[in-house]
N, CA, C and O atoms as a GROMACS GRO file, in nm:
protein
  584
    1UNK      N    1   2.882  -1.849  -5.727
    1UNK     CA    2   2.993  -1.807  -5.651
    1UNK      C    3   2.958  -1.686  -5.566
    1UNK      O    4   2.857  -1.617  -5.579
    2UNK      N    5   3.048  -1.671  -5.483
    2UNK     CA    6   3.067  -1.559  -5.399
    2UNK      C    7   3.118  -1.428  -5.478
    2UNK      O    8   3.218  -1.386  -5.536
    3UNK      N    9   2.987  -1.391  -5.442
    3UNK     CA   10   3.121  -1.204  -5.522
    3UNK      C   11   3.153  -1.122  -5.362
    3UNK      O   12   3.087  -1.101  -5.261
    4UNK      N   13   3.250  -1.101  -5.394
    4UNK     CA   14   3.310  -0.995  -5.278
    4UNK      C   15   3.237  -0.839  -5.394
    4UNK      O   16   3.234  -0.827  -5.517
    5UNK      N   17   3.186  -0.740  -5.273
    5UNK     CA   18   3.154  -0.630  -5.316
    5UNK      C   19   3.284  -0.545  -5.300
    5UNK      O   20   3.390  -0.558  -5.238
    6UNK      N   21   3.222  -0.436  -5.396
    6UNK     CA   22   3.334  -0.370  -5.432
    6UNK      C   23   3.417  -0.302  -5.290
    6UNK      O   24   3.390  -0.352  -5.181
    7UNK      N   25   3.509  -0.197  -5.296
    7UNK     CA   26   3.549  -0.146  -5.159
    7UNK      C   27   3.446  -0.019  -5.144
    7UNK      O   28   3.366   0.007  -5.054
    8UNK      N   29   3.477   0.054  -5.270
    8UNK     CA   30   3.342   0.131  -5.276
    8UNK      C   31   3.240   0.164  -5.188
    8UNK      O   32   3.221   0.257  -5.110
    9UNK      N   33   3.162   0.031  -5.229
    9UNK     CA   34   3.051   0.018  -5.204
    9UNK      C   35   3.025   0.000  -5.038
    9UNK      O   36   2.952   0.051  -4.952
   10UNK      N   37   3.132  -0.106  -5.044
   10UNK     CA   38   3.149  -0.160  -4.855
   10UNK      C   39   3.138  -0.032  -4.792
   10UNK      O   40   3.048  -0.014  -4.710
   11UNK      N   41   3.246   0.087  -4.830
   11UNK     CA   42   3.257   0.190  -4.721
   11UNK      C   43   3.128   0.263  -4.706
   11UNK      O   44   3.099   0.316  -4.599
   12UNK      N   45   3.006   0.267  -4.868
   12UNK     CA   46   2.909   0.330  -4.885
   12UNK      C   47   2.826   0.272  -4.791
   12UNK      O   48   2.757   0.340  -4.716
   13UNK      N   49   2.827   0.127  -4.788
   13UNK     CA   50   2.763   0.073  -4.736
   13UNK      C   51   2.800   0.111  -4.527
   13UNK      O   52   2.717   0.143  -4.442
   14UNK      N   53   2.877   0.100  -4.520
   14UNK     CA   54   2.982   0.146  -4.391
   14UNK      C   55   2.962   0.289  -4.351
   14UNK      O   56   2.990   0.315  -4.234
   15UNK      N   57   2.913   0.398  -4.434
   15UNK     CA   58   2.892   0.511  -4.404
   15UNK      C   59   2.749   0.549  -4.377
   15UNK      O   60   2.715   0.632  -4.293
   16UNK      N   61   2.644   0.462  -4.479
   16UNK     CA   62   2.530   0.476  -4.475
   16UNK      C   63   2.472   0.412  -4.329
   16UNK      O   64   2.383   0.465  -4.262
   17UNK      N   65   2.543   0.284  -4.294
   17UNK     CA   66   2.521   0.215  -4.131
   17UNK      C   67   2.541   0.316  -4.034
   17UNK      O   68   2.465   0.318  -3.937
   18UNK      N   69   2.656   0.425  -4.048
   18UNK     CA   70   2.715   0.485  -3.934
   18UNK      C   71   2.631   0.612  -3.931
   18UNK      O   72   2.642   0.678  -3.828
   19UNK      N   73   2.535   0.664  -4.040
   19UNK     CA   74   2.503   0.792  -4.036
   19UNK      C   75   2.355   0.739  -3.960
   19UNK      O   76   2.289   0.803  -3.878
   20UNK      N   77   2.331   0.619  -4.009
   20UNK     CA   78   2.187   0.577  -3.947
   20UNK      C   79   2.199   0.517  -3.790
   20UNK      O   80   2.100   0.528  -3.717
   21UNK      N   81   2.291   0.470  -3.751
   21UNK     CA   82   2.309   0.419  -3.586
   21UNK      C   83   2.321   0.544  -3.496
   21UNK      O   84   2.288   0.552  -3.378
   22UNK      N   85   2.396   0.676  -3.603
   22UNK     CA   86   2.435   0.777  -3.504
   22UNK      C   87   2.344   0.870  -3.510
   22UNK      O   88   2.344   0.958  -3.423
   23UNK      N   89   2.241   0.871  -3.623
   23UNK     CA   90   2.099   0.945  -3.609
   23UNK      C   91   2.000   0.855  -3.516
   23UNK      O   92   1.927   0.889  -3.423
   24UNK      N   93   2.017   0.755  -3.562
   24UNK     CA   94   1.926   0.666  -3.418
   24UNK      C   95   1.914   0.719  -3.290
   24UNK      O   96   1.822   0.770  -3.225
   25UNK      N   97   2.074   0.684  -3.263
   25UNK     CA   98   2.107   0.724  -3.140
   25UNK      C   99   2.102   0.854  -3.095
   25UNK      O  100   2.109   0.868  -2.973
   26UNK      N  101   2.093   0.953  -3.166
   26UNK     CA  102   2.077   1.087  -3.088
   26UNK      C  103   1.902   1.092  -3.109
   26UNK      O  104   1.838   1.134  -3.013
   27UNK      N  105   1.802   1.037  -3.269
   27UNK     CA  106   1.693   1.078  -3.219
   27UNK      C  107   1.594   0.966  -3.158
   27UNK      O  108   1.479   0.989  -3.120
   28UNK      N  109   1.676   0.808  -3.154
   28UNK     CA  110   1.561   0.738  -3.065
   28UNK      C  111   1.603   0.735  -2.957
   28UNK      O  112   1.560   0.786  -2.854
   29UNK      N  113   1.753   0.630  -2.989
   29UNK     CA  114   1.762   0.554  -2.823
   29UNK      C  115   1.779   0.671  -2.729
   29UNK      O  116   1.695   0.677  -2.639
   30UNK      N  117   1.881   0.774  -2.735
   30UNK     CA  118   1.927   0.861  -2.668
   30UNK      C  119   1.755   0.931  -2.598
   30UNK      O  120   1.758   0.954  -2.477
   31UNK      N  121   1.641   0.956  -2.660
   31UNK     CA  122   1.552   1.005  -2.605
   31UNK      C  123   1.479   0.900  -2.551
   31UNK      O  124   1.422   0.910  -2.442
   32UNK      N  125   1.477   0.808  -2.613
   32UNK     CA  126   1.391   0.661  -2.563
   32UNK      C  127   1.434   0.626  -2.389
   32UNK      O  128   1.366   0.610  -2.288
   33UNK      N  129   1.605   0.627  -2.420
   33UNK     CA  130   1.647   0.608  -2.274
   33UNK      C  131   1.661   0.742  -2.177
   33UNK      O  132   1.728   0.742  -2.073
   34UNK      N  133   1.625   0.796  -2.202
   34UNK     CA  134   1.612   0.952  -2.108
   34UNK      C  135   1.434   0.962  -2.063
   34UNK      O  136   1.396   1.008  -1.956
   35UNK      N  137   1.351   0.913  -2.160
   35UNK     CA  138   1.219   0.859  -2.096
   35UNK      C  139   1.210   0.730  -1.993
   35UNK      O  140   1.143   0.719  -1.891
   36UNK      N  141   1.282   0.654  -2.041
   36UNK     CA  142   1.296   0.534  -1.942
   36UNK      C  143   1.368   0.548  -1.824
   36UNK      O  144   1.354   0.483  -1.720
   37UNK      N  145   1.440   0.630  -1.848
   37UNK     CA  146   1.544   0.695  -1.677
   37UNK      C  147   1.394   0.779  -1.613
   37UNK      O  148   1.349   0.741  -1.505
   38UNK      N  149   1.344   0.861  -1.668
   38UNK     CA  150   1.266   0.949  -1.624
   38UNK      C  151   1.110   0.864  -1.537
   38UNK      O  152   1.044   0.891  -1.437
   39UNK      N  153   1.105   0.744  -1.650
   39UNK     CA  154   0.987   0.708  -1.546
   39UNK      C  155   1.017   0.626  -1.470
   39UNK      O  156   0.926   0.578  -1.402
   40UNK      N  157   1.161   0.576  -1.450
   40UNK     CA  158   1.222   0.471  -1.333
   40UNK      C  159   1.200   0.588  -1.272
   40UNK      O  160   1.087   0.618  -1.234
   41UNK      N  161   1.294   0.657  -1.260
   41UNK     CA  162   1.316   0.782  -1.180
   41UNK      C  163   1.173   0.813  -1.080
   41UNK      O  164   1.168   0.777  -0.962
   42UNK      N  165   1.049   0.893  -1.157
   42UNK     CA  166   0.946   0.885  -1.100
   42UNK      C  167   0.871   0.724  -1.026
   42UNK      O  168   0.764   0.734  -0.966
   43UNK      N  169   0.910   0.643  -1.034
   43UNK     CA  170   0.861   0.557  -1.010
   43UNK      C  171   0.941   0.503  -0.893
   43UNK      O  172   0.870   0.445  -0.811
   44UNK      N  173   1.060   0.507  -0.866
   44UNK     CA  174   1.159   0.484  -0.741
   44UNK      C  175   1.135   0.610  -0.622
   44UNK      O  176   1.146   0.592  -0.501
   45UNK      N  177   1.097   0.747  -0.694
   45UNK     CA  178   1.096   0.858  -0.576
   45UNK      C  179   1.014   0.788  -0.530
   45UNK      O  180   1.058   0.711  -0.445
   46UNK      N  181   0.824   0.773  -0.569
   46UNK     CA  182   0.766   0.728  -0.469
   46UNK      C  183   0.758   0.604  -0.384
   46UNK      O  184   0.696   0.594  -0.278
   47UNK      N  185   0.837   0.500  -0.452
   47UNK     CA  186   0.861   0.366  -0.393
   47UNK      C  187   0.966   0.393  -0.259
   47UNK      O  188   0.979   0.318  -0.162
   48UNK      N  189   1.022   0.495  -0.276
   48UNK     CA  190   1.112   0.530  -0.182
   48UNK      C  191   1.078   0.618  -0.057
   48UNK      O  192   1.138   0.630   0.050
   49UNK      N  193   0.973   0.673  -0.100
   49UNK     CA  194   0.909   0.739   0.005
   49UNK      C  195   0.800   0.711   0.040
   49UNK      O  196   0.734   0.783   0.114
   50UNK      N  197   0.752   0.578  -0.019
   50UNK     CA  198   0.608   0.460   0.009
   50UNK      C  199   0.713   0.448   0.161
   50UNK      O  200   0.680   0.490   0.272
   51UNK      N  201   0.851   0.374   0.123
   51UNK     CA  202   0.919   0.280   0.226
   51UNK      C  203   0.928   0.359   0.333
   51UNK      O  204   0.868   0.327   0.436
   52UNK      N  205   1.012   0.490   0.327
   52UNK     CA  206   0.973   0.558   0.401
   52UNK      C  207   0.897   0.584   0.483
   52UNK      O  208   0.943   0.601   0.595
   53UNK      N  209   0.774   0.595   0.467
   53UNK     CA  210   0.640   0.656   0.514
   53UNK      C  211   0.613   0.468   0.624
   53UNK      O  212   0.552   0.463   0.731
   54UNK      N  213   0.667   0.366   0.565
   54UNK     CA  214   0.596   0.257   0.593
   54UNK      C  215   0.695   0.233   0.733
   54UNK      O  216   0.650   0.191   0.839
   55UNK      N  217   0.813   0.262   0.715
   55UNK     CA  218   0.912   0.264   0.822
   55UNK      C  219   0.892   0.348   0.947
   55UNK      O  220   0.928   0.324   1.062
   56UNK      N  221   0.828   0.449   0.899
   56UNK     CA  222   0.795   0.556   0.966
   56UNK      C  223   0.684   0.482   1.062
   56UNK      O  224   0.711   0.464   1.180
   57UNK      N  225   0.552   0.439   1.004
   57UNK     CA  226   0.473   0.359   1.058
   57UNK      C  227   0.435   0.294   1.129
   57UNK      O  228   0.340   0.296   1.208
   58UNK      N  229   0.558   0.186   1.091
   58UNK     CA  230   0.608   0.073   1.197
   58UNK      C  231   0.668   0.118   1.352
   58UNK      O  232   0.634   0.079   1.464
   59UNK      N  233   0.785   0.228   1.303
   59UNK     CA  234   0.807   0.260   1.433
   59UNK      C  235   0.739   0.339   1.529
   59UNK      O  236   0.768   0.357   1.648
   60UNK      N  237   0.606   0.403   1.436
   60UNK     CA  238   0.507   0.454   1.539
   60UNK      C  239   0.456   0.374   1.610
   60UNK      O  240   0.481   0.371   1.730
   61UNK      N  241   0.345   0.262   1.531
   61UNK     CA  242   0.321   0.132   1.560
   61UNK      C  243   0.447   0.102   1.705
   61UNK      O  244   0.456   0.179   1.801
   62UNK      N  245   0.491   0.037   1.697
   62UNK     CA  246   0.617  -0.004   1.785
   62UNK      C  247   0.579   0.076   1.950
   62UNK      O  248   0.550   0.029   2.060
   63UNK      N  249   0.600   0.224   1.898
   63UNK     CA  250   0.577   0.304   2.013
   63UNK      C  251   0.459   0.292   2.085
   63UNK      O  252   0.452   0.277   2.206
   64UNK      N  253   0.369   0.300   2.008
   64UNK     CA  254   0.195   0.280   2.070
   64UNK      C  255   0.191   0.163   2.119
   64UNK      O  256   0.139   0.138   2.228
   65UNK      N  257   0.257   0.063   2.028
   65UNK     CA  258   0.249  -0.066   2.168
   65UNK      C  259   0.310  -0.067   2.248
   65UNK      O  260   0.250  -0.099   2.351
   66UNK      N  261   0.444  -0.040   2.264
   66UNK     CA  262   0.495  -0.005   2.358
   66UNK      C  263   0.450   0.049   2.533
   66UNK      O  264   0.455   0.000   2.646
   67UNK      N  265   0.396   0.216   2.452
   67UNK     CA  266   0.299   0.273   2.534
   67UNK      C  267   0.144   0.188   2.611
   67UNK      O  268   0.120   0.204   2.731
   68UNK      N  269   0.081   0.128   2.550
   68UNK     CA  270  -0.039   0.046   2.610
   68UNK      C  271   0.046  -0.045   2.626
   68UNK      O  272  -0.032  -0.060   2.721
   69UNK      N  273   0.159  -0.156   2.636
   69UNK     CA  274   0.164  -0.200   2.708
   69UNK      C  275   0.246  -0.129   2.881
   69UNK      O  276   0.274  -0.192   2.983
   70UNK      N  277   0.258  -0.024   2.859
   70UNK     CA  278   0.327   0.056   2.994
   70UNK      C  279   0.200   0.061   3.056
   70UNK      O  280   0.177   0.016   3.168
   71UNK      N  281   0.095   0.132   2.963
   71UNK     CA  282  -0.023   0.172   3.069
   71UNK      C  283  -0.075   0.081   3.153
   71UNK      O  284  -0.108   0.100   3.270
   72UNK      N  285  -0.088  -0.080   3.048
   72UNK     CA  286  -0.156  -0.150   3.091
   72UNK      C  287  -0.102  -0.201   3.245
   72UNK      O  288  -0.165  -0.206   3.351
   73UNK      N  289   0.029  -0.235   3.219
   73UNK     CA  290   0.106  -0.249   3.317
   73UNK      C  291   0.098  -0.175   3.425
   73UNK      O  292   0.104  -0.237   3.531
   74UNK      N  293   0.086  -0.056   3.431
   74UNK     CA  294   0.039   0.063   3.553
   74UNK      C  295  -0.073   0.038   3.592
   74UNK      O  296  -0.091   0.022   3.713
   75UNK      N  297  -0.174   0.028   3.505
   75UNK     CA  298  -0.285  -0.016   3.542
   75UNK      C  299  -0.295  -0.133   3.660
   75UNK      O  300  -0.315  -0.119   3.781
   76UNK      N  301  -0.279  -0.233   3.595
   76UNK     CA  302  -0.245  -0.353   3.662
   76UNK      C  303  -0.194  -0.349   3.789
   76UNK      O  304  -0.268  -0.411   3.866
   77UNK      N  305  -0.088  -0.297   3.848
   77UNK     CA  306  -0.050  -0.206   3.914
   77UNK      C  307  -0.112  -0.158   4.026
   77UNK      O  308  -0.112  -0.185   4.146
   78UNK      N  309  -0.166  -0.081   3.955
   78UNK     CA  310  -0.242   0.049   4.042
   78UNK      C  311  -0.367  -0.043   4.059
   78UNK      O  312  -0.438   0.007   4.146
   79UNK      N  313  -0.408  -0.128   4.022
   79UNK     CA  314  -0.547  -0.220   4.056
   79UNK      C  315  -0.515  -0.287   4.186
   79UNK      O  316  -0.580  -0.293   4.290
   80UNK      N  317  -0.407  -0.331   4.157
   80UNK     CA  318  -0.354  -0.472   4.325
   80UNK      C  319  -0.324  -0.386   4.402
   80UNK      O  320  -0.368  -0.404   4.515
   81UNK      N  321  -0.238  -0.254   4.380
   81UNK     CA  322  -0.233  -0.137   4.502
   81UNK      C  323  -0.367  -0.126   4.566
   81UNK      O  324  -0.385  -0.126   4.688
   82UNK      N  325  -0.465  -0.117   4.470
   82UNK     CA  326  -0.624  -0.069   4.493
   82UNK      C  327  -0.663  -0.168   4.562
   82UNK      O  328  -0.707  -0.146   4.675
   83UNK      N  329  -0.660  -0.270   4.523
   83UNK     CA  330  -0.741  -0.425   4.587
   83UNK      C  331  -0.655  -0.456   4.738
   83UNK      O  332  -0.721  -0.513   4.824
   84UNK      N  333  -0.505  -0.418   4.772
   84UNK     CA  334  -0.455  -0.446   4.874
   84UNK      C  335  -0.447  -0.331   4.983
   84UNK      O  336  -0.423  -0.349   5.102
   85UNK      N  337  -0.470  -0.226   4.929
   85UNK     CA  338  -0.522  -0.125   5.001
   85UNK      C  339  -0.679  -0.120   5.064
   85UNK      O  340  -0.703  -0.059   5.168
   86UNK      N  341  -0.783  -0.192   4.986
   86UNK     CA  342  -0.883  -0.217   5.003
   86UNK      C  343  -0.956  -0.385   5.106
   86UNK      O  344  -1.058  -0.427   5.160
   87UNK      N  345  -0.801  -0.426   5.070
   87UNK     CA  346  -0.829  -0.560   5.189
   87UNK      C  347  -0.769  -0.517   5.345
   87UNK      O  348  -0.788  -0.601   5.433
   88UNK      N  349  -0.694  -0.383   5.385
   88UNK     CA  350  -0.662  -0.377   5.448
   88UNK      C  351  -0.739  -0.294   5.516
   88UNK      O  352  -0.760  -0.334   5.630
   89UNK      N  353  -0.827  -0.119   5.470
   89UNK     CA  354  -0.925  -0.160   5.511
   89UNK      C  355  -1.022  -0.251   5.529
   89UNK      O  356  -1.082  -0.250   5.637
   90UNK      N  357  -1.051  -0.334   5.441
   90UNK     CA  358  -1.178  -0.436   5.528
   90UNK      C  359  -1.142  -0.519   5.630
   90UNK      O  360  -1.219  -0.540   5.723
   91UNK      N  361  -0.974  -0.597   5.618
   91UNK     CA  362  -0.933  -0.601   5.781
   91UNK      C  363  -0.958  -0.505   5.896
   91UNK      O  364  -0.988  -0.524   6.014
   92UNK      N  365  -0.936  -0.401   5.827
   92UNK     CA  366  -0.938  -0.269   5.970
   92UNK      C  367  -1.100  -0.279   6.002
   92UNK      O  368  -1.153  -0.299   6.111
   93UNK      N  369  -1.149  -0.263   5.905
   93UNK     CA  370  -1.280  -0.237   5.970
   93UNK      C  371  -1.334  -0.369   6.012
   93UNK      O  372  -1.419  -0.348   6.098
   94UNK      N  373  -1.324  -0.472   5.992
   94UNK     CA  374  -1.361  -0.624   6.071
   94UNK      C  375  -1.326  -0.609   6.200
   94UNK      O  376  -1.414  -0.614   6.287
   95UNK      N  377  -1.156  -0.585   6.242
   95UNK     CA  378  -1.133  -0.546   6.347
   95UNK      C  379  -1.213  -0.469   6.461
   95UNK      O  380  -1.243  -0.503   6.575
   96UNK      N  381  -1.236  -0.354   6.387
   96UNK     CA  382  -1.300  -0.254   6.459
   96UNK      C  383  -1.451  -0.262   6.536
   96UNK      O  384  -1.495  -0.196   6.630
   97UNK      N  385  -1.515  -0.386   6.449
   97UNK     CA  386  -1.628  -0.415   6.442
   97UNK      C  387  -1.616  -0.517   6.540
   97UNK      O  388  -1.707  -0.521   6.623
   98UNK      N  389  -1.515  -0.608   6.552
   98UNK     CA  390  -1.506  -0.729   6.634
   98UNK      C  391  -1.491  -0.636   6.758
   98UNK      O  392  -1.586  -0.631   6.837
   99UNK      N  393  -1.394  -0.572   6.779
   99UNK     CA  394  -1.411  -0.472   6.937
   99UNK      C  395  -1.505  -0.442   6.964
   99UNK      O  396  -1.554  -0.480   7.070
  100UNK      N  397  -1.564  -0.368   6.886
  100UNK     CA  398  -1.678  -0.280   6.953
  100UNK      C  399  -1.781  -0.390   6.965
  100UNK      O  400  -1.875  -0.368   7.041
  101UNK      N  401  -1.778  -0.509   6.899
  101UNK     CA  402  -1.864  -0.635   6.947
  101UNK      C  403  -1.858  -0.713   7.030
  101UNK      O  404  -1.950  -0.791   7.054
  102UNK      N  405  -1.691  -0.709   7.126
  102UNK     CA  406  -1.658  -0.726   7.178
  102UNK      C  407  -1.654  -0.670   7.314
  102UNK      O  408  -1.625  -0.732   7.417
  103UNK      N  409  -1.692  -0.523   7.301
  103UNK     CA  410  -1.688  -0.430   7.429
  103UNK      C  411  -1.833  -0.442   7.462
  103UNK      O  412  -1.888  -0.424   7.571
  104UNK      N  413  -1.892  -0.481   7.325
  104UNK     CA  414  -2.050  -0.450   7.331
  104UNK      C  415  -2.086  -0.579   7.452
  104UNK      O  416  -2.159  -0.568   7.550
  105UNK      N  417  -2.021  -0.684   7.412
  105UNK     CA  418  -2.058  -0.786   7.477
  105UNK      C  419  -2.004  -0.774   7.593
  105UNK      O  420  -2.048  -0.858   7.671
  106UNK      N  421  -1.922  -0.701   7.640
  106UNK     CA  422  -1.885  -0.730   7.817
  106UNK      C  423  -1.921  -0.593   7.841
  106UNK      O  424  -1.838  -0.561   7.926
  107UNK      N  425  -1.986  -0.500   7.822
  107UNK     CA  426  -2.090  -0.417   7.867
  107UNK      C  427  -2.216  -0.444   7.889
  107UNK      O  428  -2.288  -0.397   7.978
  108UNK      N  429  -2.247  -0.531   7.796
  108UNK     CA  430  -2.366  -0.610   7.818
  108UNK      C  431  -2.382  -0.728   7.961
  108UNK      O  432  -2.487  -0.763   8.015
  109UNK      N  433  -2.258  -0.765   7.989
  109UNK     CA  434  -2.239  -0.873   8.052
  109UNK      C  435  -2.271  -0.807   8.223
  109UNK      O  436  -2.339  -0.841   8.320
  110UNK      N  437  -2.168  -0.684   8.184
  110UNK     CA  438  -2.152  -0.581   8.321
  110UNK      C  439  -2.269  -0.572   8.360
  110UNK      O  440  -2.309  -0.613   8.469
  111UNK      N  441  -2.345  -0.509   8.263
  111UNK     CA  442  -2.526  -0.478   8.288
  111UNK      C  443  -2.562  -0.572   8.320
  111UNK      O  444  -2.613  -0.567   8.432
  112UNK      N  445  -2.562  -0.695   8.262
  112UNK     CA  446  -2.626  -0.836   8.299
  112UNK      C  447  -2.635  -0.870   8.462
  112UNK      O  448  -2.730  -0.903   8.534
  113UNK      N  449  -2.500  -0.848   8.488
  113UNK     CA  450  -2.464  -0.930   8.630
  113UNK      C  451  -2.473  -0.792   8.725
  113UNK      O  452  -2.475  -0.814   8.846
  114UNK      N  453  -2.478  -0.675   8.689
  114UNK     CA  454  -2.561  -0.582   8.800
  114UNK      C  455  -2.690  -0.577   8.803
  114UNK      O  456  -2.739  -0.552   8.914
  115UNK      N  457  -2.774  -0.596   8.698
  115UNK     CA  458  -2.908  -0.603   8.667
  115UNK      C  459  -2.938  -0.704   8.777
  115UNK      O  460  -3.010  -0.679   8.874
  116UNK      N  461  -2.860  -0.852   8.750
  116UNK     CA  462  -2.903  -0.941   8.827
  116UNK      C  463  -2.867  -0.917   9.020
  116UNK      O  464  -2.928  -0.951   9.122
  117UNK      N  465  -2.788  -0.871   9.003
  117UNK     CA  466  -2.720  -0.845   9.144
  117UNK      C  467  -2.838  -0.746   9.225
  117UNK      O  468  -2.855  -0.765   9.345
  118UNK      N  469  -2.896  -0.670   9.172
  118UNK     CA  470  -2.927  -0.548   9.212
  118UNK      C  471  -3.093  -0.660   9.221
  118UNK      O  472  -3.152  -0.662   9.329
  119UNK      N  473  -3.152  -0.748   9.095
  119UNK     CA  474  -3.269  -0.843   9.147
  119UNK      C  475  -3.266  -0.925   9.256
  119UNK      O  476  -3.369  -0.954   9.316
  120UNK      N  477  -3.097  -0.987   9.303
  120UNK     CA  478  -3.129  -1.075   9.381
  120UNK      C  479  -3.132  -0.992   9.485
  120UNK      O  480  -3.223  -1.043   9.551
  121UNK      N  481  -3.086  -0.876   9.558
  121UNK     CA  482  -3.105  -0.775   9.660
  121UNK      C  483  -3.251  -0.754   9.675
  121UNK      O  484  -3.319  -0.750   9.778
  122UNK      N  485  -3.287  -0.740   9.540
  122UNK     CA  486  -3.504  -0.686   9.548
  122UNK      C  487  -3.553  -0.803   9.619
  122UNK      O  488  -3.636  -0.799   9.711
  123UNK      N  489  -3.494  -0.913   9.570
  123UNK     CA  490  -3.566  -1.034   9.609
  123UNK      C  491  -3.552  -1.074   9.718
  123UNK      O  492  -3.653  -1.112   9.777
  124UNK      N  493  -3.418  -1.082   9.788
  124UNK     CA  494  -3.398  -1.119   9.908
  124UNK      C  495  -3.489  -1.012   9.971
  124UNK      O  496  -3.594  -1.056  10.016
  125UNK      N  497  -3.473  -0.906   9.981
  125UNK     CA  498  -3.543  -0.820  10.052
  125UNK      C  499  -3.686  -0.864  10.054
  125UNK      O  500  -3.739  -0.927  10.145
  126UNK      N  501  -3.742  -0.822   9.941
  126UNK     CA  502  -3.933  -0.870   9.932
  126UNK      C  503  -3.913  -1.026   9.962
  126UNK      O  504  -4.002  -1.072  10.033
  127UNK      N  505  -3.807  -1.123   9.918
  127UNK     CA  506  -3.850  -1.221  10.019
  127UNK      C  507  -3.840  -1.217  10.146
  127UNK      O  508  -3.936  -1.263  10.209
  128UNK      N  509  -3.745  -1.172  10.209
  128UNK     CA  510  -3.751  -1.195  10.399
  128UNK      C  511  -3.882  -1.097  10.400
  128UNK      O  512  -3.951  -1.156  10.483
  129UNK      N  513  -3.960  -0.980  10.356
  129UNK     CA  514  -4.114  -0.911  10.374
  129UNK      C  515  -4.171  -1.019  10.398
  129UNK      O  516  -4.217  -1.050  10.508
  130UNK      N  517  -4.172  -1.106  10.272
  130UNK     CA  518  -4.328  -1.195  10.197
  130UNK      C  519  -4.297  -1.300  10.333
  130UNK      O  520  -4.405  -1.329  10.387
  131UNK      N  521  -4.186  -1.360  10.398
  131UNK     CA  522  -4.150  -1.439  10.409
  131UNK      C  523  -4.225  -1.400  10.587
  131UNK      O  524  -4.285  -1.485  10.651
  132UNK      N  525  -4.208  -1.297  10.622
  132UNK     CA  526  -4.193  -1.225  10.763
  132UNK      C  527  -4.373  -1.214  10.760
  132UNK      O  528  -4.434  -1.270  10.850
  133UNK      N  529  -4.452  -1.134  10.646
  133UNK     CA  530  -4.602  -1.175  10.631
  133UNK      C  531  -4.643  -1.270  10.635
  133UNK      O  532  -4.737  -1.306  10.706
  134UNK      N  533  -4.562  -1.356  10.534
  134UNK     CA  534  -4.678  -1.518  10.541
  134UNK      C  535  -4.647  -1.603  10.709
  134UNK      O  536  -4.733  -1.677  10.755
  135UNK      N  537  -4.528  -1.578  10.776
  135UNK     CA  538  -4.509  -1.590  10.895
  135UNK      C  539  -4.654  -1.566  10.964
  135UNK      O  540  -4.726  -1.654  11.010
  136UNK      N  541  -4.687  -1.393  10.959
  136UNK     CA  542  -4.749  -1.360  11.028
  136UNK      C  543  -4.873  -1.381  11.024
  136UNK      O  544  -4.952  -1.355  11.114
  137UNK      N  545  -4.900  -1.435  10.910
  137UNK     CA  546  -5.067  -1.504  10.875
  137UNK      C  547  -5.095  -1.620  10.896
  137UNK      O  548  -5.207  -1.661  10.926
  138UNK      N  549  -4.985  -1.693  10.881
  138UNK     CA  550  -4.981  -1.817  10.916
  138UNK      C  551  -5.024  -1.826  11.091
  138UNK      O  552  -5.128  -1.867  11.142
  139UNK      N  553  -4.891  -1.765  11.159
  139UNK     CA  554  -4.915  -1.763  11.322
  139UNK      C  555  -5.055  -1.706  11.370
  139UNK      O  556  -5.130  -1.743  11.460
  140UNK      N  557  -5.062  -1.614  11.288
  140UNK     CA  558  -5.159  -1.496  11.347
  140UNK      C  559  -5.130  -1.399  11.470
  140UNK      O  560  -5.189  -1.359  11.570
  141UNK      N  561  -4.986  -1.381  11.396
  141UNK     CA  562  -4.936  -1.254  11.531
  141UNK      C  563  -4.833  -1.247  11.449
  141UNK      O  564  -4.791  -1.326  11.365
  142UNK      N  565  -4.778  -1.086  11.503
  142UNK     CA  566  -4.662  -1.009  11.489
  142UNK      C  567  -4.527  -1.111  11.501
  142UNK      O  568  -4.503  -1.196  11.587
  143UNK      N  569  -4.473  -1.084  11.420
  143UNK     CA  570  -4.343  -1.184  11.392
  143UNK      C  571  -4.219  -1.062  11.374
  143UNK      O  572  -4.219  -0.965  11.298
  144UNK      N  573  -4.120  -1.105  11.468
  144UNK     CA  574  -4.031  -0.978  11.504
  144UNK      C  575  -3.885  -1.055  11.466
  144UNK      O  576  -3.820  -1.145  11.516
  145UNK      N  577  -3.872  -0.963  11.340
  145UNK     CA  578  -3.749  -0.974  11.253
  145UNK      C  579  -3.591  -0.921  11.371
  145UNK      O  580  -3.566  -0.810  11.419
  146UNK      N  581  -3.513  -1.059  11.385
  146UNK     CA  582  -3.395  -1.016  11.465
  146UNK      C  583  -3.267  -1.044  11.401
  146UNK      O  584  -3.162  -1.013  11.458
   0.00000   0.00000   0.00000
């Protein structure tokens, strides 16, 4: 059979539970869980200021790309300024070159056709001479230019 214990005993038993849960509790759990707060505790500051630091990071990150892509962009930029500034001199100076190749050539031309103008004068001249001598060698007398 079942014996029911005495009342006695139950409360002995009831007092001896309560003196041991409430010594527990002030000398384990109560310190057990004040270590376990303590190393969450340490263990969240730096997880929290890992995130921190990583946030921080990123938005540097962010900025620096940011920045090279501005530069690059200026760059870029400032290159086709460079290259269209640089085709416009070499138009200018093609230009410049075609004139003066151009002046060159009808200065040349000028010279040409006085050079020649000024030979066919030599020539006509020393020809009616040569022409007025071989006359005169031929005839064998003075031949009188009229």
């Amino acid at each position: 059979m079942i014996e029911i214990p005495s009342i006695g005993n139950l409360l002995i038993q009831i007092a001896i539970f309560l003196i041991v849960m409430i010594s527990l509790s002030k000398f384990l759990f109560k310190p057990l869980l004040q270590i376990i707060e303590e190393r969450k505790r340490r263990i969240e500051e730096p997880r929290r200021r890992a995130k921190e630091l990583m946030e921080e990071a990123e938005r540097r990150l962010a900025e620096y790309e940011l920045k090279i892509y501005e530069a690059r962009q200026r760059a870029a930029e400032e290159k086709e300024m460079i290259r269209k500034e640089a085709m416009a001199a070499e138009r200018e100076i093609i230009l410049r070159a075609q004139d003066q190749g151009n002046k060159m050539i009808e200065e040349m031309r000028e010279r040409i056709q006085r050079e020649a103008e000024e030979a066919r004068k030599i020539l006509r001249r020393d020809a009616e001479k040569i022409a007025f001598d071989l006359a005169e060698k031929i005839l064998g007398r003075k031949v009188i230019n009229e």
